[in-house]
matplotlib code that plots the C-alpha trace (Angstrom):
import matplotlib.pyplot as plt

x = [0.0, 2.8, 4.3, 1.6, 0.9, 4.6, 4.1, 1.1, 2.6, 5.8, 3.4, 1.3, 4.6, 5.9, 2.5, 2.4, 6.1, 5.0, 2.1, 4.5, 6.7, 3.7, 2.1, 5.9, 6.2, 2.5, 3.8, 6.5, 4.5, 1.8, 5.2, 4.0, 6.6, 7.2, 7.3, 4.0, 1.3, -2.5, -5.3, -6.5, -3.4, -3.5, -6.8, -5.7, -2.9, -5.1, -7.4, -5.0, -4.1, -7.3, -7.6, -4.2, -5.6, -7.8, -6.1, -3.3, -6.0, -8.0, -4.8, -3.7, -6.8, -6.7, -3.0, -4.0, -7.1, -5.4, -2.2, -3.5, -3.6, 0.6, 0.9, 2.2, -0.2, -1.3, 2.0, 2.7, 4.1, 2.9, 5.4, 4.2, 0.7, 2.0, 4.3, 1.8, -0.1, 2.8, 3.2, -0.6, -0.7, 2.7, 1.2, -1.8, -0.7, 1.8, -1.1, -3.6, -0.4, -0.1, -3.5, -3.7, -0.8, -1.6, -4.9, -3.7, -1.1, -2.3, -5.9, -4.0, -2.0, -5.7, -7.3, -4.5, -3.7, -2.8, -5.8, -6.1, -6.2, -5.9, -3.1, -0.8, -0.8, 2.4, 2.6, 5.7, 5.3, 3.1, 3.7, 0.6, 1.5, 5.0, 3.6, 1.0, 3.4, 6.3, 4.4, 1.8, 4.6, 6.4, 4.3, 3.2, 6.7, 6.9, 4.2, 5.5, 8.9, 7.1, 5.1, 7.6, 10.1, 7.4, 6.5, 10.2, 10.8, 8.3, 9.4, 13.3, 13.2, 9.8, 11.1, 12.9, 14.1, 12.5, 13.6, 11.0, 12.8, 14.0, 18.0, 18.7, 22.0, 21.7, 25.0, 25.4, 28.5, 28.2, 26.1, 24.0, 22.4, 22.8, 20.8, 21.8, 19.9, 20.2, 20.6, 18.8, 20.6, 19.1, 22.0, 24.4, 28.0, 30.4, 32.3, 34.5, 36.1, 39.4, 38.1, 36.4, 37.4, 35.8, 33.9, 32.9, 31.7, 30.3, 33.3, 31.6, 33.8, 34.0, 36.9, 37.6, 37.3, 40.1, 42.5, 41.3, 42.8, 45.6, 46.9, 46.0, 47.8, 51.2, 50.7, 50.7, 53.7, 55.6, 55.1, 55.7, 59.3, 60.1, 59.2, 61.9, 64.8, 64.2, 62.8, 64.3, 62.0, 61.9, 62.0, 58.6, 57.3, 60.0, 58.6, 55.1, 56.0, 57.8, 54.6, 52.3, 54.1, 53.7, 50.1, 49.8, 52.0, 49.4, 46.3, 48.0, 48.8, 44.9, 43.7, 45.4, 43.9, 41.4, 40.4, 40.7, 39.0, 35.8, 32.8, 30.5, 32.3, 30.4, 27.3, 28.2, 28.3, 24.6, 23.8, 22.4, 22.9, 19.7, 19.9, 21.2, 17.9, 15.4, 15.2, 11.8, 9.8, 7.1, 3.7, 3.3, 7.0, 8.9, 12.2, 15.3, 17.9, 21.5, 22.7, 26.0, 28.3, 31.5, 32.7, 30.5, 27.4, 24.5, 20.8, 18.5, 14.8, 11.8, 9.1, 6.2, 7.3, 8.3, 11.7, 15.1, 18.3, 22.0, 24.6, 27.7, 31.2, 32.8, 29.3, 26.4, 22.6, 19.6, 16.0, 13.0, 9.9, 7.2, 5.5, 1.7, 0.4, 1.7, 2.9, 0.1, -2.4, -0.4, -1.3, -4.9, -5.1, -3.3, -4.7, -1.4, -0.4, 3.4, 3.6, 6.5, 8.2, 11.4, 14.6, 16.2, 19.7, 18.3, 22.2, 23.7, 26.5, 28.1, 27.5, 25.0, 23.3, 19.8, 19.9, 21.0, 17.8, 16.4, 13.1, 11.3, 8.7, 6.3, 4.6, 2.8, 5.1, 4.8, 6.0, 8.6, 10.0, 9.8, 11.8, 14.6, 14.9, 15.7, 18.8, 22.3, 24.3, 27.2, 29.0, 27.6, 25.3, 24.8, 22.0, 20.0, 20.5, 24.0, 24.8, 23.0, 24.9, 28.1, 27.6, 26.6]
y = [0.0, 2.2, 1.5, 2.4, 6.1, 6.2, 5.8, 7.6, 10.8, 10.7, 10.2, 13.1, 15.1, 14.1, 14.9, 18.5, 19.1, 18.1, 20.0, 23.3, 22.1, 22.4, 25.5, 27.1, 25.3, 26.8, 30.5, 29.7, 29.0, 32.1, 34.4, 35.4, 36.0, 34.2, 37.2, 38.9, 38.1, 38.2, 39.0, 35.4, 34.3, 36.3, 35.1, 31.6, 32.6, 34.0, 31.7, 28.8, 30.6, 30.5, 27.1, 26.3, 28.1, 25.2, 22.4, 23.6, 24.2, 20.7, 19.1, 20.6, 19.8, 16.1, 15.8, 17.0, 14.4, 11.8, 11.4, 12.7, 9.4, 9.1, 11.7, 10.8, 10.0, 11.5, 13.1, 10.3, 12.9, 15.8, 18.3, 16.5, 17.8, 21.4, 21.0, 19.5, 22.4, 24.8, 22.6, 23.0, 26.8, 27.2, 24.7, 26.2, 29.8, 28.6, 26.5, 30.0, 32.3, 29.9, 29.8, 33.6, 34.4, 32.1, 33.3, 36.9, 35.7, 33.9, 36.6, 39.2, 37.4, 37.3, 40.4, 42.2, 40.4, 42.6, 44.2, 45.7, 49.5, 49.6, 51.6, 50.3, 52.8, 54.2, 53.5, 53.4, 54.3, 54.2, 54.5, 52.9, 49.4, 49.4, 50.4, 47.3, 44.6, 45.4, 45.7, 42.5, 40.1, 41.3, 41.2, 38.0, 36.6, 38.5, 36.2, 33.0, 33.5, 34.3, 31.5, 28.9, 30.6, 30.0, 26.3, 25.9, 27.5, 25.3, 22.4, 22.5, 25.0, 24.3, 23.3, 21.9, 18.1, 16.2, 13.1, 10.9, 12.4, 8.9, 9.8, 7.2, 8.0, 7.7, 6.5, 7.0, 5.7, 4.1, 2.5, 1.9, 3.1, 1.9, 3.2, 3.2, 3.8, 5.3, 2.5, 3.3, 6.4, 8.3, 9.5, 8.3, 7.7, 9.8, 8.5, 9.3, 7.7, 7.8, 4.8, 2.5, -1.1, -4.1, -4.7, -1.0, 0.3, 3.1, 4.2, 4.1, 5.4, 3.6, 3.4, -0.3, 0.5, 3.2, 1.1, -1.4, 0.6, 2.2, -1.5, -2.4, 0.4, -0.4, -3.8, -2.9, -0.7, -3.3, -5.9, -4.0, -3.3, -6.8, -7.4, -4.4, -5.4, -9.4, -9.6, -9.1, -6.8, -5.1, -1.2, -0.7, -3.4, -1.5, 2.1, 0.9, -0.5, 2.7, 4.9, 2.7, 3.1, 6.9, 6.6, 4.5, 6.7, 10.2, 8.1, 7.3, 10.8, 11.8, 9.2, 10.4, 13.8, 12.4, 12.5, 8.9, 10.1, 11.9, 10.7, 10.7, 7.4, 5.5, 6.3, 4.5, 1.0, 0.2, 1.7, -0.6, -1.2, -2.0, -5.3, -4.2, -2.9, -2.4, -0.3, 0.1, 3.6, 3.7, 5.5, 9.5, 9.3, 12.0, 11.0, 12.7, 12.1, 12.1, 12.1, 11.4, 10.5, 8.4, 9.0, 11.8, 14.2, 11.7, 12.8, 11.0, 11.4, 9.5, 11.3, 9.8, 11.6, 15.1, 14.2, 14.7, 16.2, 16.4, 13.8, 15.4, 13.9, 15.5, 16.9, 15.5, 17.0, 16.8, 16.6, 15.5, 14.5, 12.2, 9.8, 9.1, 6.5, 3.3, 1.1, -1.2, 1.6, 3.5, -0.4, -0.4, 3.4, 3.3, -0.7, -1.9, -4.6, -4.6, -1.2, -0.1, 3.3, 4.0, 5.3, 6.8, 8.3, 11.6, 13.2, 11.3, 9.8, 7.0, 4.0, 2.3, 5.0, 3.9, 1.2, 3.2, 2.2, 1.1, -0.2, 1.9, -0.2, 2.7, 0.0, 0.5, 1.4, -2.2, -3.8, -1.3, -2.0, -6.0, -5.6, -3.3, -6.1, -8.0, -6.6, -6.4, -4.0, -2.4, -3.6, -6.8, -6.2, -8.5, -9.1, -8.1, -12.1, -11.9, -9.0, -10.0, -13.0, -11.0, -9.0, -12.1]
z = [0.0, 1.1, -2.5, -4.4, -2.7, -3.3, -7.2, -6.9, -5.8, -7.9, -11.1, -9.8, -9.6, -13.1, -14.6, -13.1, -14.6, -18.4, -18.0, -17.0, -20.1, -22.4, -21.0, -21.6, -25.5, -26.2, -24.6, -27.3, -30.3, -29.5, -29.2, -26.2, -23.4, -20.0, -18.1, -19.8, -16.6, -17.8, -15.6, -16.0, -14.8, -11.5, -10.8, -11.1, -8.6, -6.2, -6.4, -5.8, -2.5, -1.3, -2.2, -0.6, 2.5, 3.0, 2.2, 5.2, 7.4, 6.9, 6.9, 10.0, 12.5, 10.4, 11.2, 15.4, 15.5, 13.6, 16.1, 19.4, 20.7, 19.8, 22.3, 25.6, 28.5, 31.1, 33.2, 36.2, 38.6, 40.8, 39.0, 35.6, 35.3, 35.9, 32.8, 30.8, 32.0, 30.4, 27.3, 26.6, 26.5, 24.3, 21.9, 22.0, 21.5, 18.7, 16.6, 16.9, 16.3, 13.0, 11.5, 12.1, 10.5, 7.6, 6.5, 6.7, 4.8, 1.8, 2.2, 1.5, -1.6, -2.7, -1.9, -3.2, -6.7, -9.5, -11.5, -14.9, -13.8, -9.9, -8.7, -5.3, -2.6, -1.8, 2.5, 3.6, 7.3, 10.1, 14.0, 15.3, 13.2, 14.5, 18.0, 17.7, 15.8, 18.7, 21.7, 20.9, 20.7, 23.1, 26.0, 24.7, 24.9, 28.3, 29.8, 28.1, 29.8, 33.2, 33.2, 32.4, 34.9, 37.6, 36.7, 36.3, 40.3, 41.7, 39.8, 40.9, 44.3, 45.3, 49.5, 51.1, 51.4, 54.1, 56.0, 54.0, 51.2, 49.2, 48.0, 44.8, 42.6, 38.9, 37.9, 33.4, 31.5, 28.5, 27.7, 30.6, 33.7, 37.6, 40.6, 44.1, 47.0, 50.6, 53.1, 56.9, 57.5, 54.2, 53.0, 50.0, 50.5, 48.5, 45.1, 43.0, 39.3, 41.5, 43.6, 40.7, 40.5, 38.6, 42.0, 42.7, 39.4, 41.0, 42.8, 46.2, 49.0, 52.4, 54.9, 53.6, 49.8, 50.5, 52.2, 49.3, 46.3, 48.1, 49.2, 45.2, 43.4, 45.7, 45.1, 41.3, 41.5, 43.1, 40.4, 38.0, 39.6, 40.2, 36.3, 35.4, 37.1, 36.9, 33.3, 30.5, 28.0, 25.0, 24.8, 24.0, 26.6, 29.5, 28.7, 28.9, 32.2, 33.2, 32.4, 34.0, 37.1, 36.8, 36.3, 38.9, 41.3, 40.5, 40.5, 44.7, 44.9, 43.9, 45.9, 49.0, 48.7, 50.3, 53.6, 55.2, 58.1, 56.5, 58.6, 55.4, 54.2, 56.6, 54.4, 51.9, 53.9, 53.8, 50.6, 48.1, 44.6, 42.6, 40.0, 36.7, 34.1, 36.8, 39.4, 42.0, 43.1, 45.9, 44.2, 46.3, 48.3, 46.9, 45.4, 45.0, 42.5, 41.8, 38.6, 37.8, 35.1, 34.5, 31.0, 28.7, 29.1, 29.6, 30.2, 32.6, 30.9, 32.1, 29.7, 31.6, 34.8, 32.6, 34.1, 32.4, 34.0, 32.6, 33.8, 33.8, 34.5, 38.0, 39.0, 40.7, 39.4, 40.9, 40.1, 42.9, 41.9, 43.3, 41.2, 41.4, 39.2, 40.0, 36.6, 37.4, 36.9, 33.8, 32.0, 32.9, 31.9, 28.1, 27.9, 27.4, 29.8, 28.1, 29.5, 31.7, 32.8, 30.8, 32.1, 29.0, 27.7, 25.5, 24.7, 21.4, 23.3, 21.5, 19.3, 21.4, 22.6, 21.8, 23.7, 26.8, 29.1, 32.5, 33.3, 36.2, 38.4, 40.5, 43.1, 46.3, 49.0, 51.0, 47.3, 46.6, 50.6, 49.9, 46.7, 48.7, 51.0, 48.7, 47.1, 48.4, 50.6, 49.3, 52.0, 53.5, 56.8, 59.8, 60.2, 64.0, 65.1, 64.6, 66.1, 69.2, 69.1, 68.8, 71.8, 74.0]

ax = plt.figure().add_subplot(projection="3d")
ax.plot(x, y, z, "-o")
ax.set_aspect("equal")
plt.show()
């Protein structure tokens, strides 16, 4: 089907062009030039304007009825509906702005079409149109910019955080996402790229992960010693040991800038990292997240919350919202039972950047605690048995 309105409209298109061809050969044989415009043929203009008028205007609302149902649901967040809110009156402000200007546009082309003996009038100023054609768009631009400042303030500054407040850490490097939550105490653990191994990822600072590298990168530096002066090597193989061991000795000296004794490290200890491709939100407990990134500029975006904020390597970001429609409910409400929340990657940042994603499960809060129960410390915890055991 596609095929044949394909060869439909490229036939339509080759037939218009010969029919050009021969209106120009038959100018030709009458000896009548190009340029010279009848009457009749300003009409036809004009009247083709008007004509084009409508077909813009039926294809526009068709186009808006046709695909409203491609449109996004219903925003899944209290900050959500308040955007969509936003979104609404810039649409609908843009769609007016657009049908006004073109039917004043191709009207005029109309109304004003050359005639046989009608003079143009010479106007080449007036105040009261600049006055009106400044002043109009600027105060409407004025109150678009206000209003999306506001929505924008309460979206991002809106209050404070409270201690119900749910901390999770977006961690981006390509080409995938990781979440990590605040253990009992709320609050995540620092990191830092300085600190990331094959079994901290995330470059999660504790106490025992700094001791960890530091003991590592010395144990590196003196292997690679031994293998200088008992090994015989090529040059290339030698000065690749050589600069190794440099690398190695600034990435001790950066780690050492650190203070062994900050208090925040034991934050880290019972934080959890989720299961890789899944990560769980309670329905109406505000959230707040950190975004971070290992490598490039990444971009959290979960379009059914109106959510996206910037990963950026060496800073954390942060966006809080609170989702309010639990996945369950988003299935019944688009009739989808596939259906699930989307944690995507929206900056281009590599090869397999469209497959940079993370499912997001909203649940009822006594599911959402179940599932956290379930996953694993980022240091191992004993359990309360065993620590009562301990003490006895």
């Amino acid at each position: 089907m596609k095929f044949l309105i394909i060869l439909v409209v490229i036939l339509g298109v080759a037939a218009i062009a010969q029919a050009i061809r021969v209106s120009e050969l038959a100018k030709t044989l009458t000896k009548k030039r190009e340029e010279d415009v009848s009457v009749a043929d300003n009409n036809l203009n004009a009247n083709l304007w008007i004509l084009s008028l409508i077909a813009l205007i039926v294809s526009f609302f068709y186009l808006i009825f046709e695909y409203k149902d491609a449109m996004l649901p219903e925003a899944a967040s209290i900050h959500g509906a308040s955007i969509d809110k936003l979104m609404d009156f810039n649409l609908w402000l843009i769609c007016a702005i657009f049908i006004i200007m073109n039917i004043l546009l191709m009207v005029f082309a109309w109304k004003y079409r050359y005639k046989l003996g009608k003079k143009a009038f010479y106007y080449p100023h007036n105040d009261k149109l600049e006055l009106i054609w400044t002043v109009i768009p600027a105060l409407t631009m004025a109150i678009v910019i206000i209003y999306g400042l506001n929505v924008w303030n309460n979206t991002m500054f809106n209050d404070e955080v409270t201690e119900d407040t749910i901390n999770i850490e977006l961690y981006a490097k390509q080409f995938d996402w990781s979440a990590r939550y605040a253990g009992e105490d709320n609050q995540l653990g620092p990191s830092s790229f300085n600190f990331i191994s094959g079994s901290n990822p995330l470059g999660v600072i504790t106490n025992e992960v700094f001791d960890g590298v530091l003991t590592d990168i010395e144990t590196q530096i003196a292997t690679l010693r031994a293998s200088l002066d008992s090994e015989i090597m090529s040059y290339s193989a030698e000065e690749e040991a050589r600069d190794k061991i440099e690398r190695l000795k600034r990435h001790k000296v950066r780690v050492l800038g650190y203070d062994r004794n900050n208090p925040e490290y034991a934050f880290a200890s019972d934080d959890i990292v989720a299961d890789k491709g899944v990560f769980y939100l309670p329905v109406n407990k505000e959230v707040l997240f950190h975004v971070n990134s290992r490598d490039v500029i990444h971009s959290a975006f979960m379009p059914h919350f109106r959510m996206q904020m910037n990963a950026v390597p060496g800073m954390t970001t942060t966006f809080r919202m609170t989702p309010t429609i639990t996945t369950a409910e988003m299935k019944k409400k688009i009739g989808n039972e596939e259906f699930d929340y989307t944690l995507l990657c929206n900056k281009i940042c590599g090869a397999a950047h469209y497959n940079m994603k993370m499912t997001v499960k909203v649940v009822e809060e006594e599911e959402y605690n179940a599932w956290l129960n379930q996953q694993s410390t980022f240091v191992p915890q004993e359990s309360p048995e065993a620590k009562e055991l301990a003490e006895k």
